[in-house]
C-alpha positions as CSV (number, residue, x, y, z in Angstrom):
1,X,19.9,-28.0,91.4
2,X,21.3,-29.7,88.0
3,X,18.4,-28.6,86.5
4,X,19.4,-24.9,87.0
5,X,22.5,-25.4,86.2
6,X,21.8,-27.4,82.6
7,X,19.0,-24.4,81.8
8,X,22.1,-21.9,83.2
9,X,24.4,-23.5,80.3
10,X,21.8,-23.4,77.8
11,X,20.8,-20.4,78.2
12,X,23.8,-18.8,78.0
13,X,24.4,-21.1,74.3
14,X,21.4,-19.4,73.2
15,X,22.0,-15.8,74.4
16,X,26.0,-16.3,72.6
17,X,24.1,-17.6,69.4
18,X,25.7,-20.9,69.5
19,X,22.4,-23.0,69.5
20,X,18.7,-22.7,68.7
21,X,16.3,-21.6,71.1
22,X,13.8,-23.9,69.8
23,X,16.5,-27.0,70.9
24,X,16.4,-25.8,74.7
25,X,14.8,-28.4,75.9
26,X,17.2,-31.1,73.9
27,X,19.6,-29.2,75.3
28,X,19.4,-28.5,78.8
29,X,18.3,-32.5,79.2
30,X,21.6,-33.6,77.7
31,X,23.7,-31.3,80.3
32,X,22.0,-32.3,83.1
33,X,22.3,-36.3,82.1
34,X,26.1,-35.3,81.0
35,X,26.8,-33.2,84.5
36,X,25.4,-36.2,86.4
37,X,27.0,-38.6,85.1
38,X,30.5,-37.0,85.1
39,X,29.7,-36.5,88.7
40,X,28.8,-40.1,89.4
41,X,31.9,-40.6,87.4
42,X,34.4,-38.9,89.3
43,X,33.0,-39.8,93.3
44,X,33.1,-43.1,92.1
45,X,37.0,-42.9,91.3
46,X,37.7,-40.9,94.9
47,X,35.5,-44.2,96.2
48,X,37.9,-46.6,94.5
49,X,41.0,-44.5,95.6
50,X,40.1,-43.8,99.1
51,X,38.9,-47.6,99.4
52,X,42.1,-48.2,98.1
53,X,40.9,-50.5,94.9
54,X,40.8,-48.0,92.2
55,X,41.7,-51.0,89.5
56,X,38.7,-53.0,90.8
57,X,36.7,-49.9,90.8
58,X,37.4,-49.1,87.0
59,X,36.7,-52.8,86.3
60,X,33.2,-52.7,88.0
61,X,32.3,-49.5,85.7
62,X,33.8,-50.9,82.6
63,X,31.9,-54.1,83.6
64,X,28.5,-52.1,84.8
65,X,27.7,-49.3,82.8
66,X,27.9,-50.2,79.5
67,X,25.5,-52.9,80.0
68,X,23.5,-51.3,82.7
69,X,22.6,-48.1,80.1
70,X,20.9,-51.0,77.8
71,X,19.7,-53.6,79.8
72,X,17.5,-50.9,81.8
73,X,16.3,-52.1,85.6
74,X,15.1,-49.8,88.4
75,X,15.9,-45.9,88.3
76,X,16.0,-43.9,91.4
77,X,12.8,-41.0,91.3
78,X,15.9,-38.2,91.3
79,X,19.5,-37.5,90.3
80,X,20.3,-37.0,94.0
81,X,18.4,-40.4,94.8
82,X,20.7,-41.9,92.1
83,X,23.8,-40.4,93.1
84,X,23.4,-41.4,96.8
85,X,22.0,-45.4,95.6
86,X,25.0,-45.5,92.7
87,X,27.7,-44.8,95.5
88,X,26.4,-46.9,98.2
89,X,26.5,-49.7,95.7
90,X,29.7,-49.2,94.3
91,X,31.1,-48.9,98.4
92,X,29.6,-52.1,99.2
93,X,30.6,-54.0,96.3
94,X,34.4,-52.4,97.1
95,X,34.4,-53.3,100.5
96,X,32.8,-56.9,100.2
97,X,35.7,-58.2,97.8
98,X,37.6,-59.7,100.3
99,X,35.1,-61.6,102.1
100,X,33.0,-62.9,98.6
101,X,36.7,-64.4,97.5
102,X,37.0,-66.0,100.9
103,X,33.6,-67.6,100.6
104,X,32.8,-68.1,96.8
105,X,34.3,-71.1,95.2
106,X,34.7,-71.7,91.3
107,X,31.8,-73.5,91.4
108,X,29.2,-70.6,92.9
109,X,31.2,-67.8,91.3
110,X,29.9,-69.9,87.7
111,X,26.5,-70.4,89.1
112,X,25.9,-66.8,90.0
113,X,27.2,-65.7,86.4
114,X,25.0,-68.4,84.6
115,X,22.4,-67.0,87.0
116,X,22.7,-63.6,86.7
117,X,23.0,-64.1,82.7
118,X,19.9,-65.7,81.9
119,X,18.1,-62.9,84.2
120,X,19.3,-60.0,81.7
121,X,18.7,-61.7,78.7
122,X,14.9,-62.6,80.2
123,X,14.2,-59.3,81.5
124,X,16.6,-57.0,79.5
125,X,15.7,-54.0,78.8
126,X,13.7,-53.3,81.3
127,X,12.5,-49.5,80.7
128,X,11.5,-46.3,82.9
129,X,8.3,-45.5,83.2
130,X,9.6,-41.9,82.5
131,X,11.7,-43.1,79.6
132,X,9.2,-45.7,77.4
133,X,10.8,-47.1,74.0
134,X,9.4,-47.7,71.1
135,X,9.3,-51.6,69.4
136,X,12.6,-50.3,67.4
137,X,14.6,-49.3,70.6
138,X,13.4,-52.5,72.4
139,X,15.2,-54.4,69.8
140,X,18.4,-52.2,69.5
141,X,18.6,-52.2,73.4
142,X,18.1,-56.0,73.6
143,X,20.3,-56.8,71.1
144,X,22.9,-54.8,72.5
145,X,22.5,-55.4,75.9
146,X,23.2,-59.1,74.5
147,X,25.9,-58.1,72.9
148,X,27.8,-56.7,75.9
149,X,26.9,-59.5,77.9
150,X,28.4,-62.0,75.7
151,X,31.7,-60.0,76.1
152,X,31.7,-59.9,79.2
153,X,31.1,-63.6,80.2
154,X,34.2,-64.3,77.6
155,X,36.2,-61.6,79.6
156,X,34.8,-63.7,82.8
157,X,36.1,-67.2,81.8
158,X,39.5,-65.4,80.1
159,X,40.1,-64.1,83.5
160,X,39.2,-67.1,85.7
161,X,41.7,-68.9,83.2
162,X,44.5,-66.6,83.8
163,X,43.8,-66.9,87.7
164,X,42.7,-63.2,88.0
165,X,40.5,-63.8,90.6
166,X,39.7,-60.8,91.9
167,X,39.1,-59.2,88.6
168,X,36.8,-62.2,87.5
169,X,34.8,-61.7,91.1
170,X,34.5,-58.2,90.3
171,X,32.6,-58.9,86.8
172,X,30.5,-61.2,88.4
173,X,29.5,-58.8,91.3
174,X,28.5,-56.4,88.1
175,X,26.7,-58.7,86.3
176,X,24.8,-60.0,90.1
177,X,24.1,-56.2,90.7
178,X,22.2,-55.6,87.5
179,X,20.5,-58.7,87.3
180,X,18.7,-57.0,90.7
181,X,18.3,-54.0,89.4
182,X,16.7,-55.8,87.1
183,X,14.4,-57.8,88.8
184,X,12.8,-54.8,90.7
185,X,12.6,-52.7,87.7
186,X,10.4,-55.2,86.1
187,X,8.4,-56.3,89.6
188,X,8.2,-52.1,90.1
189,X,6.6,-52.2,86.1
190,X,4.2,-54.8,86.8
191,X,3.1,-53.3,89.8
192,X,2.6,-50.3,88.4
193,X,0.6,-52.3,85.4
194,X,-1.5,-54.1,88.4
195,X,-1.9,-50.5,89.7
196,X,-3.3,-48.6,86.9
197,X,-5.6,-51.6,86.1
């Protein structure tokens, strides 16, 4: 489906003049990653308001995606697959706010960040088979990924200072989700490794 619609688009560039049709391909894969996304974008937002925690909804994806899109982990096999997985996530991470401040003292919320922490900087990035990268791109994505998860543990400890609680729960739930994500990508790799072999 977004597939038709991205070649759709492009081919209607190329027909009007305004690209190459030697760049379809580049094309028509950068709006179908640009219409999922913008999809994934906005349900997410009618989760957060409908849930009623649109603020800890933006946090999570300020918190997620930038560091999710370098530190890799496990891909669903389709856009629909992702769309479906990416929602329930966000839904449960919503709706377990309440309880995960009841039950997680100081103490464990620290422990799950240091956790969570030293799994991405082990494992990150963990590529797609579909997607390999070079040694260049490893490095860039690693050292990014770093990069954004040094912020983010400052941002973590800034707002466990101010007493932001529910904020600073919401950055650790980000950083516990792609540590997993994480962790199967790599265990799916190896497999796959294991497999071929």
């Amino acid at each position: 489906m977004l597939t038709r619609v991205a070649e759709s688009i492009t081919n209607s560039l190329i027909t009007n003049g305004n690209i190459k049709s030697e760049d379809k391909e580049i094309y028509s894969y950068g709006f179908e990653m640009g219409i999922a996304m913008l999809g994934n974008l906005l349900t997410s937002i009618l989760i957060g308001l409908f849930l009623g925690k649109l603020v800890e909804c933006i946090v999570f994806l300020l918190a997620y995606m930038p560091l999710r899109s370098y530190a890799g982990g496990y891909h669903a096999s389709s856009h629909l697959r992702c769309y479906f997985l990416s929602s329930a996530i966000l839904i449960l991470v919503l709706l377990t706010i309440p309880s995960a401040l009841a039950l997680t003292s100081p103490y464990k919320s620290v422990m799950l960040v240091a956790c969570s922490a030293i799994i991405i900087l082990i494992l990150s990035p963990v590529q797609d088979s579909n997607k390999p990268l070079d040694d260049d791109e490893r490095k860039m994505y690693a050292k990014n990924s770093k990069i954004i998860l040094s912020i983010e543990l400052c941002l973590y400890f800034v707002f466990v200072m101010m007493r932001w609680q529910t904020i600073a729960l919401v950055i650790v739930e980000s950083l516990v989700v792609i540590a997993i994500t994480l962790f199967i990508g790599y265990t799916k790799n190896q497999y796959k490794k294991q497999f071929i072999k």
